[in-house]
C-alpha positions in Angstrom: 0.0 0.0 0.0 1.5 3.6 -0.7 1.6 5.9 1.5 1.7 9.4 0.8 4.3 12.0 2.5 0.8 14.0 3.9 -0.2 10.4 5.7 3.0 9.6 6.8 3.6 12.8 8.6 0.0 12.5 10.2 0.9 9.0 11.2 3.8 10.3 12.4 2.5 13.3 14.5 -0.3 10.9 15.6 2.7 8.2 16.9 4.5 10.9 19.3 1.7 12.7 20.2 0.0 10.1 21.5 3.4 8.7 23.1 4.2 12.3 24.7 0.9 12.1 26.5 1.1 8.6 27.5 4.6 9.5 29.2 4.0 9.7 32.9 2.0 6.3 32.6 5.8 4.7 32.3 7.6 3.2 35.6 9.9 5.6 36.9 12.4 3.3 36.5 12.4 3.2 33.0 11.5 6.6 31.8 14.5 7.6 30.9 14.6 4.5 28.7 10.7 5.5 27.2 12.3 9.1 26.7 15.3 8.4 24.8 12.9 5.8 22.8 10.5 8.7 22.0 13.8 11.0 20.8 15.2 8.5 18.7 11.6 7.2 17.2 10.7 11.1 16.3 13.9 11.3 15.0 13.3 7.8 12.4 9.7 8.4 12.2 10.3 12.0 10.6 12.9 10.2 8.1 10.8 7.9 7.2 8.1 10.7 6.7 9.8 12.5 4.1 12.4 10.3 3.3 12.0 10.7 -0.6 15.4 12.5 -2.3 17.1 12.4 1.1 20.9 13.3 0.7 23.8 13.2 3.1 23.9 16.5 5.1 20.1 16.6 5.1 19.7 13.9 7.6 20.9 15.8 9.9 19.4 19.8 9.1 16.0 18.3 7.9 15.3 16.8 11.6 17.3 18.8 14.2 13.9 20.7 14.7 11.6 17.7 15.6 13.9 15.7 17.4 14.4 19.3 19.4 11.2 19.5 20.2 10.4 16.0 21.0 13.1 16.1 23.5 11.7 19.5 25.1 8.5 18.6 25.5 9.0 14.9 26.9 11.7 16.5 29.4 9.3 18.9 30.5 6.5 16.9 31.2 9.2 14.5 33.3 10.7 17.2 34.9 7.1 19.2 36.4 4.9 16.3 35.8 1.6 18.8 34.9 -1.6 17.4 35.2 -3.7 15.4 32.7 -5.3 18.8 31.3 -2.4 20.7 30.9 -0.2 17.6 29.7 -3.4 17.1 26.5 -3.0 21.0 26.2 0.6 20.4 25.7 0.4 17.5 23.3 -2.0 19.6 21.0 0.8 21.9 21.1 3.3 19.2 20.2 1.3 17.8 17.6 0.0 20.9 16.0 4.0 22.4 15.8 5.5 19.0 14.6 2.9 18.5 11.8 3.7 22.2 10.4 7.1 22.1 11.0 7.3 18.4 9.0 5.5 20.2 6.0 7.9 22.8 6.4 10.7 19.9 6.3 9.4 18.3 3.5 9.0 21.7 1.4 12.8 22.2 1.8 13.6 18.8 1.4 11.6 18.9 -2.7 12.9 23.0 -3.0 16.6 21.3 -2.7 16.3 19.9 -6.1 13.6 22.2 -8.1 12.4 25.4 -7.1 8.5 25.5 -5.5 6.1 28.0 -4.8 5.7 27.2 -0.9 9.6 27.5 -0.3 9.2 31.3 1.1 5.9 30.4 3.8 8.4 27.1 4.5 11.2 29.4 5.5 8.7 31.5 7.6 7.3 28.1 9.2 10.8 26.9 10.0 12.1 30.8 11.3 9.6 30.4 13.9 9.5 26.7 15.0 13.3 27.9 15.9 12.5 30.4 18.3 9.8 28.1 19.6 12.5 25.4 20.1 14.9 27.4 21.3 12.9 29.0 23.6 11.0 25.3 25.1 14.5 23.9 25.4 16.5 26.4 26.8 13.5 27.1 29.4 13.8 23.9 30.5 17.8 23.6 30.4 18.3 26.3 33.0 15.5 24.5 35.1 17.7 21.3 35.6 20.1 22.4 38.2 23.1 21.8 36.0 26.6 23.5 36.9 27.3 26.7 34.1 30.0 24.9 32.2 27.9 22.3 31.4 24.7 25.0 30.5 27.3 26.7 28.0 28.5 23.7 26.6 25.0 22.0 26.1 23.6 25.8 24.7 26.7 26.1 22.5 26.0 22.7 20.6 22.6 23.2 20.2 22.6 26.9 19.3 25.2 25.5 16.4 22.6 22.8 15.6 19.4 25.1 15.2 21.4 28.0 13.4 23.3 25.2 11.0 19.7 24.2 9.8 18.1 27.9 10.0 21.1 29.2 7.5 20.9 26.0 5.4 17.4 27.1 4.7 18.1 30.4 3.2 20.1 28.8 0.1 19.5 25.2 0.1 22.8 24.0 -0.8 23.7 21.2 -1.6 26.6 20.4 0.5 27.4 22.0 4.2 29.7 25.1 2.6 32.7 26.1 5.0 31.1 29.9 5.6 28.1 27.9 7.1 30.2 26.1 9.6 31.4 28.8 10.7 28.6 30.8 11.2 26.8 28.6 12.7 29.6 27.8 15.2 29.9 31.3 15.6 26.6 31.8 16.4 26.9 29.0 18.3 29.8 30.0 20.5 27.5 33.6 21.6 25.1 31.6 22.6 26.7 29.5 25.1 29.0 32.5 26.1 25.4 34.1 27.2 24.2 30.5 28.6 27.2 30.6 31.0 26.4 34.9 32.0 22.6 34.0 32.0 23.7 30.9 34.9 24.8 33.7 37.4 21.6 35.9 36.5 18.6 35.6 38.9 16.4 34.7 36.7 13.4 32.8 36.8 14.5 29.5 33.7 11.5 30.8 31.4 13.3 34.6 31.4 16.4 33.0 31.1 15.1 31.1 27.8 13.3 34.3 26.6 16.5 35.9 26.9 18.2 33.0 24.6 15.4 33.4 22.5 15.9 36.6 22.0 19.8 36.2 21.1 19.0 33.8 18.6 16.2 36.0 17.0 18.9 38.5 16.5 21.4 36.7 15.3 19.7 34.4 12.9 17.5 37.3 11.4 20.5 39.2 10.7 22.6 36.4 9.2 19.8 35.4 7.5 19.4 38.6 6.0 23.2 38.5 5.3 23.3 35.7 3.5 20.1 36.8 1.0 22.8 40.1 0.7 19.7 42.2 1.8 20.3 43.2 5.2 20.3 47.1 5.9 20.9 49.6 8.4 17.8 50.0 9.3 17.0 46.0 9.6 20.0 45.7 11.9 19.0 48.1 13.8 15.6 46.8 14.4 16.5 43.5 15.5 19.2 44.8 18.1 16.6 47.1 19.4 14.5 44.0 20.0 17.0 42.2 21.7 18.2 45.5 23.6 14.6 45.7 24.8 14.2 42.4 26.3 17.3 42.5 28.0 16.0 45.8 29.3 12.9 44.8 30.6 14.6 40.9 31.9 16.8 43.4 34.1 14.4 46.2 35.6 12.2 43.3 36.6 14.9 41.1 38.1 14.7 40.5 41.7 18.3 41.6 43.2 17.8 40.8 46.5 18.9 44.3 47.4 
């Protein structure tokens, strides 16, 4: 029977969804087990979604954004264990974002070999599921009681990994060119330089991940607008004053304990 990519992502969305929900039914003792099931299965369920034309590199820029989010949900319903209300509210959420965001996927996957109307409403679709990812799993990060090294170093791998696919969207190339290693470490780097400032910040873990959020809006509009060659004074401008602004408003509203 042939399935098409539409019912395979469905199937797909339907799969987690259902399995994120089902989470805090697992023993204890093996949830850890059930989670790193669920991350690996959303990682070869959203292969095997789209898996048509697949080529090297794009097994890996194609999927950082579900697998992402599959971890960040299923660590946050571990980690504050909501109840049953909030956790369906939350899987809505999850299913509603993975199913666009696998469209999205599957757009740039076809837009790799021939040009297709949708490619500009997939780049807006993926634009935002990053700041939505970054934002759900740096949130949670800063709420795990880890040491700062270990904040910056997990931030600076994953800030690589969502600006490596975020870039790769703009031109589509067909191999991983040596200016977008770079800038995506780069990019990388600043983020978990301001993970390891944020760790001595007293700041509430959802500020802390607006705050990320907001470094990685910045950044990846700007490169992004770099890379089209259509970025101007003004643009820049805008996004740092959006970044300035939360930053602004994260500090007068910091407690200081002074």
């Amino acid at each position: 029977m042939f399935l098409t990519k539409r019912v395979k992502i469905s199937i797909t969305t339907t799969l987690l969804t259902i399995s994120l929900f089902t989470f805090p039914f697992v023993d204890d003792r093996l949830k850890i087990y059930f989670l790193s099931a669920l991350v690996l299965g959303s990682y070869l369920l959203s292969v095997w979604s789209i898996y048509q034309d697949l080529e090297g590199f794009e097994f890996i820029t194609l999927f950082v954004l579900p697998t992402l989010l599959t971890l960040s949900f299923g660590l946050f319903i571990n980690q504050y264990k909501p109840i049953t209300e909030v956790r369906l509210l939350l899987s809505i959420v999850y299913g509603t974002v993975l199913y666009t965001n696998l469209l999205a996927e599957n757009i740039f996957n076809v837009s790799a070999e021939r040009n297709i109307p949708l490619l500009r409403a997939a780049r807006t679709v993926g634009y935002l599921v990053t700041l939505f990812v970054a934002f759900s799993f740096f949130s949670l990060l800063f709420g795990l009681g880890f040491p700062w090294w270990f904040l910056s170093i997990i931030a600076f791998i994953v800030g690589s990994l969502l600006f490596s696919q975020a870039l790769w969207q703009i031109e589509l190339e067909e191999t991983f060119s040596r200016e977008l290693v770079i800038n995506s470490l780069a990019a990388g780097f600043l983020v978990g330089q301001l993970a390891a400032g944020l760790s001595f910040w007293p700041l509430d873990p959802p500020k802390i991940g607006l705050a990320m959020t907001a470094l990685v809006y910045v950044l990846l509009g700007i490169m992004q607008h770099m890379i089209k060659k259509d970025l101007t004074k003004r643009a820049a401008i805008e996004y740092i004053f959006v970044g300035f602004s939360v930053f602004f408003l994260l500090f007068v509203t910091t407690n200081w304990g002074i």
